[in-house]
TORVEX-852650 format. One record per residue (C-alpha): residue in one letter; z, y, x. Coordinates in steps of 0.5 Angstrom, whole numbers, plus 500, padded with zeros to 3 digits. Layout:
BEGIN
AZYX ...
This chain:
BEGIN
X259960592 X259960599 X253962601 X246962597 X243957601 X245952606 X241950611 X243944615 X240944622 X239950627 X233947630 X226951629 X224949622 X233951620 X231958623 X225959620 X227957613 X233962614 X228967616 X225967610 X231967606 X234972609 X228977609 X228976601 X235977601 X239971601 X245969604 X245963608 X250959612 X246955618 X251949618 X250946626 X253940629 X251943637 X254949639 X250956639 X247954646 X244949642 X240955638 X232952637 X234945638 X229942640 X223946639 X227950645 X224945651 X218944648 X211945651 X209950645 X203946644 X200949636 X194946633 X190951631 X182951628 X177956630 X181960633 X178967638 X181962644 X176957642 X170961641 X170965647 X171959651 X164956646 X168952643 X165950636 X170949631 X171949623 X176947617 X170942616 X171938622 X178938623 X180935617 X176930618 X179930625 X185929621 X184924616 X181919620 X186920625 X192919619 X189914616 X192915609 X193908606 X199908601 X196914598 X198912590 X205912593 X208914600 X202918601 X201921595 X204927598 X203926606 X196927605 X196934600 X200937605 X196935611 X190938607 X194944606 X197944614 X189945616 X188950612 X194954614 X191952622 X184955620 X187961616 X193965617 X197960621 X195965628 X196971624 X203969622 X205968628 X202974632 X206978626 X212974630 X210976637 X207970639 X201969643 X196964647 X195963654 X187964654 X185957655 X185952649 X188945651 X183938649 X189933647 X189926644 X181925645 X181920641 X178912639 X171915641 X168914634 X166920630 X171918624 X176916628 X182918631 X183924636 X180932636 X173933637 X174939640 X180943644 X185945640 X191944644 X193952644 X199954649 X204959646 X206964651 X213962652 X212955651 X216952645 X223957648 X217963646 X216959639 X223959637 X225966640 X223970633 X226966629 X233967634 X233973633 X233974627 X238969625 X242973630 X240980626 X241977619 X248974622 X250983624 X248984617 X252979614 X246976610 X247969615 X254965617 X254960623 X257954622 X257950629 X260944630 X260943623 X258936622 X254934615 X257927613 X254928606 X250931600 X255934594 X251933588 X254936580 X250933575 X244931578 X243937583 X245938590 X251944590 X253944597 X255939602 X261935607 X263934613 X267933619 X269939624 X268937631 X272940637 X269946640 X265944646 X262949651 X256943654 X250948657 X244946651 X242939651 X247936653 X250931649 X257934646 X263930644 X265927637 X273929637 X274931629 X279936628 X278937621 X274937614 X269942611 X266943605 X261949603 X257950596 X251954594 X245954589 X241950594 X241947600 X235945606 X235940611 X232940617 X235936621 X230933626 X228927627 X231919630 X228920637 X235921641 X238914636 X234908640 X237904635 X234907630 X228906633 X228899634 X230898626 X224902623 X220898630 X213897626 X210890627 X203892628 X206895634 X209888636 X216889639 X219895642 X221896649 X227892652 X228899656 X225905654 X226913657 X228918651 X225924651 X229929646 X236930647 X242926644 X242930638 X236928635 X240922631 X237922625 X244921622 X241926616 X236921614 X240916611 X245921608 X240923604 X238917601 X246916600 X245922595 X238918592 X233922597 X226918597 X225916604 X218914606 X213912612 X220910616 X215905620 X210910623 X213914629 X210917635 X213915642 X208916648 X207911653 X206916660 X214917661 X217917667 X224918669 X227925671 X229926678 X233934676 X234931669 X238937664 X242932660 X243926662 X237920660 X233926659 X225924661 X219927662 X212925659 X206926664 X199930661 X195928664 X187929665 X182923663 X181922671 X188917673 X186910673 X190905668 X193899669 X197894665 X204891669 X200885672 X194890674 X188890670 X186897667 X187898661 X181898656 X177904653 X180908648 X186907652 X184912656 X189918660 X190923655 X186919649 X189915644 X197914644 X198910639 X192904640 X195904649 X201903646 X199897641 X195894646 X201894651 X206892647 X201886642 X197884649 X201877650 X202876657 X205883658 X209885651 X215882655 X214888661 X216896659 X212899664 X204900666 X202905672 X197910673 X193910680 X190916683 X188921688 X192927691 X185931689 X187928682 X194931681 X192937684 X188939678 X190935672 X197933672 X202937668 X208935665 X211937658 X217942657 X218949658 X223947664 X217944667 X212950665 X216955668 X210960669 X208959663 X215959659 X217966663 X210969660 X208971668 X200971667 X199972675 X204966676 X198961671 X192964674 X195964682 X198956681 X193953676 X186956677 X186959684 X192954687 X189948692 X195943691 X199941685 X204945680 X211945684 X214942679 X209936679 X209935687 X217935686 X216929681 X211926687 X217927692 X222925689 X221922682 X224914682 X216912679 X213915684 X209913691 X205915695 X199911700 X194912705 X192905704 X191901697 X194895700 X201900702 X201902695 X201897692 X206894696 X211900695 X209899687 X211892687 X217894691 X219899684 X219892680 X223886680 X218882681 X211883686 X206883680 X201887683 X195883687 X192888692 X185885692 X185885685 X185893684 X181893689 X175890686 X177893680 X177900683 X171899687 X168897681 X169905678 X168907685 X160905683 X159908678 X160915681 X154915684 X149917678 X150923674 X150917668 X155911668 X156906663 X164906664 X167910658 X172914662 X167916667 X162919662 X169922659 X170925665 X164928664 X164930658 X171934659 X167938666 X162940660 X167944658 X170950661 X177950660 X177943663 X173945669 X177950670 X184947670 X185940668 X179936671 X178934678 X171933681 X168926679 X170922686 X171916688 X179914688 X179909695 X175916698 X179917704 X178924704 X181925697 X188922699 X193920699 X193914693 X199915688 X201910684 X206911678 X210907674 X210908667 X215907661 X215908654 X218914651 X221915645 X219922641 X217923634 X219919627 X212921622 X216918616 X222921612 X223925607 X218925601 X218932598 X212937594 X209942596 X214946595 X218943600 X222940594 X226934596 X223928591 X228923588 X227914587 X224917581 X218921584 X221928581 X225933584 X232932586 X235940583 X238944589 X235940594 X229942599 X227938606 X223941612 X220939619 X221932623 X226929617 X221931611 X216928616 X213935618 X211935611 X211930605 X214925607 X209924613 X204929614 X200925620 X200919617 X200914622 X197919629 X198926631 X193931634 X198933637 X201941637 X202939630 X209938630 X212945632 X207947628 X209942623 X216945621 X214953622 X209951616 X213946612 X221951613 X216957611 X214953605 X222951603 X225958605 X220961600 X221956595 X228956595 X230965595 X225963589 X229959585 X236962588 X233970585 
């Protein structure tokens, strides 16, 4: 045989289940279609968000929280429905991820030298209903290095395991199919691709120079997901979420295909879930991009106004940095706007300046390079913007900037193909928000979350602007941003155990073959179930490539 075990992608979960299994011995051949620049996948441009429960972060900024709560988080956020069945194991693995998030999931990674920036983010608020959707608590932890810090262990030790002859690496192999003998999966086929020197990201060619084949007692896939293949994306499109976007931004680069998926069910792999995906709706378009088509999602703080294509705010829980899945529904379902692709945040320079960032660990260069002075100097000390935020300002195509309401909204009409946007119209509704500053209460539920984020310290801190009113001039410029829907995760994929197990059309095991990360669903087949708390996904494919590289050096003894 060639190898003891073949893992199939090099992204996160591809080296985290080599690691284990060349920390127990085994030999591993890392099978990649991208080339060795290309090591991490996409975890590599990450923000490095992981979801962790009462974690010492969480409690020196008073946060209260416990496996308890979280679980109910998750469950009423998953909403598992299809439990005698699809979800059958989705939702033992996700009790099993909380566990592991309240447990030793901290511990694991510091023995890998990853650490945490010492404020703990508050993404995905939530439904606003206490058995809903969203975190109760912040638990939105910041990996130092961002998502190139999460992956750099597990490069180095596929790079060491690699001198000591434990690993090969297989670049530019593409795996085109599944070799089963008897019922077991043995190894797998492809074409070799032309050798291609694109810096990461960049898409590569597809010039076949050859065929290949491997063979091993096992293999793992952990080949990410659809977010790169649109078409993809609009085949599995679930209903319930109207119709998909005549345009959309893509915020993963091209290699995220999901090729693999459909493969696997070649070679009978039970594929389930496919129609629950996750794509958010803060997307704009990047001015410096580092591949072609490459966008960026804006995290913004619960202060931005929002708006829908013809100018009437968006209803509560679609709320800045609340629920992502329920704006996107109600965008792409509310009949008089399903047609248009685009909303608009508006806000002040004071809101930017204290509650804009953007994901990626290009766009977090202080955090990314781990300089703690750079964080405190431009995130808590700073007056003015980030300075990559302020470069999208300047020069992002959806962005424009206004001293007067009426300029601005003269400067969004011209971004569209048509002037859709009545100035008097958000006037009103924005004087209507304006009003209810006056008291420390309001019955406006973005105003009182406003108020509930400054409650809490890291908030205060970093991530929430003085309540004021939007048309105070003194809190100007006005900022408008066009908004577009960005394609980024798929929920769904391959159903496996908690071994990581890949299951059959008959439920049971399929023989030599295992599954992890986004095309295992992150874990079961779908371990969110329909909504993420977000720091999941990474998370996601460290938990569930640790569970199939320990379970494969197992049976490969």
């Amino acid at each position: 045989m060639d190898a003891d075990v073949i893992v199939v992608g090099a992204g996160l979960a591809g080296l985290v289940a080599a690691h284990e299994l060349t920390a127990r011995g085994r030999r591993v051949a890392l099978v990649e279609q991208e080339n060795a620049a290309n090591l991490g996948g996409q975890a590599f441009w990450s923000l490095g968000g992981l979801f962790l429960v009462d974690s010492p972060e969480q409690r020196r900024l008073r946060v209260r929280d416990s496996f308890d709560l979280a679980w109910n988080d998750w469950q009423g956020s998953a909403a598992f429905d299809r439990l005698d069945d699809e979800d059958a194991w989705a939702a033992r693995w996700a009790r099993a991820y909380v566990e592991f998030a309240a447990g030793e999931k901290r511990s694991w990674l510091a023995s890998h030298g990853v650490t945490f920036t010492p404020v703990v983010g508050w993404a995905e608020r939530g439904d606003l209903r206490a058995g809903g959707h969203g975190n109760s608590v912040p638990r939105f932890h910041i990996a130092w290095g961002t998502g190139t810090g999460v992956v750099a262990p597990f490069v180095r030790s596929a790079r060491r395991a690699a001198d000591e002859g434990l690993l090969t690496f297989h670049h530019r192999h593409r795996v085109d199919g599944l070799t089963l003998t008897n019922g077991a999966v043995t190894g797998v086929s492809g074409t070799i691709l032309a050798d291609d020197d694109a810096p990461r990201g960049v898409a590569s060619n597809r010039e076949e120079t050859g065929a290949f084949e491997l063979s091993a007692q096992a293999v793992i896939v952990t080949s990410g997901g659809i977010g790169g293949n649109h078409e993809m994306v609009r085949r599995y499109w679930p209903e319930r979420l109207g119709t998909a976007p005549t345009n959309m931004i893509t915020g993963v680069p091209a290699y995220v295909d999901g090729r693999m998926l459909d493969i696997s069910a070649d070679a009978g792999v039970r594929l389930v879930n496919r129609d629950r995906m996750w794509h958010y709706t803060e997307g704009v378009r990047n001015w410096d991009p580092v591949w072609p088509g490459h966008a960026i999602r804006i995290l913004p703080g619960p202060s931005p106004m929002w708006f829908d294509a013809l100018g009437r705010r968006l209803p509560a829980p679609c709320l800045p940095g609340y629920d992502t899945l329920s704006t996107l529904e109600y965008l792409r379902t509310t009949p008089d706007i399903a047609a248009y692709d685009h909303s608009w945040f508006v806000l002040t320079q004071k809101i930017i300046e204290k509650e804009f960032a953007l994901s990626g660990s290009e766009q977090n260069p202080d955090i990314t390079s781990g300089d703690r002075k750079a964080v405190l100097r431009e995130r808590v000390l700073s007056k003015g913007a980030l300075a990559p935020v302020e470069a999208f300002k300047r020069h992002g195509a959806d962005f424009v900037v206004a001293r007067t309401l009426d300029e601005l909204v003269a400067k969004m009409n011209a971004l569209t193909d048509e002037p859709l946007l009545d100035a008097h119209f958000l006037r009103a509704q924005i004087e209507a928000r304006d009003l209810q500053l006056a008291n420390p209460f309001s019955k406006d539920a973005q105003v009182q979350g406003i108020r509930n984020a400054r409650r809490y310290l890291g908030d205060r801190l970093s991530r929430t602007a003085t309540p004021h009113r939007i048309l105070d001039p003194s809190a100007g410029p006005l900022i408008g941003v066009k908004l577009h829907v960005l394609t980024r995760k798929t929920l769904g994929g391959i159903q496996t155990d908690l071994d990581s197990r890949a299951l059959g059309l008959d439920g049971r095991p399929i023989d030599g073959l295992y599954a992890a990360g986004e095309v295992a669903g992150f874990g079961g087949g779908g371990v969110h179930g329909y909504n993420a708390l977000e720091g999941t996904f990474l998370g996601g494919c460290l938990f569930s490539a640790r569970a199939a590289g320990q379970a494969a050096a197992q049976t490969t003894a």
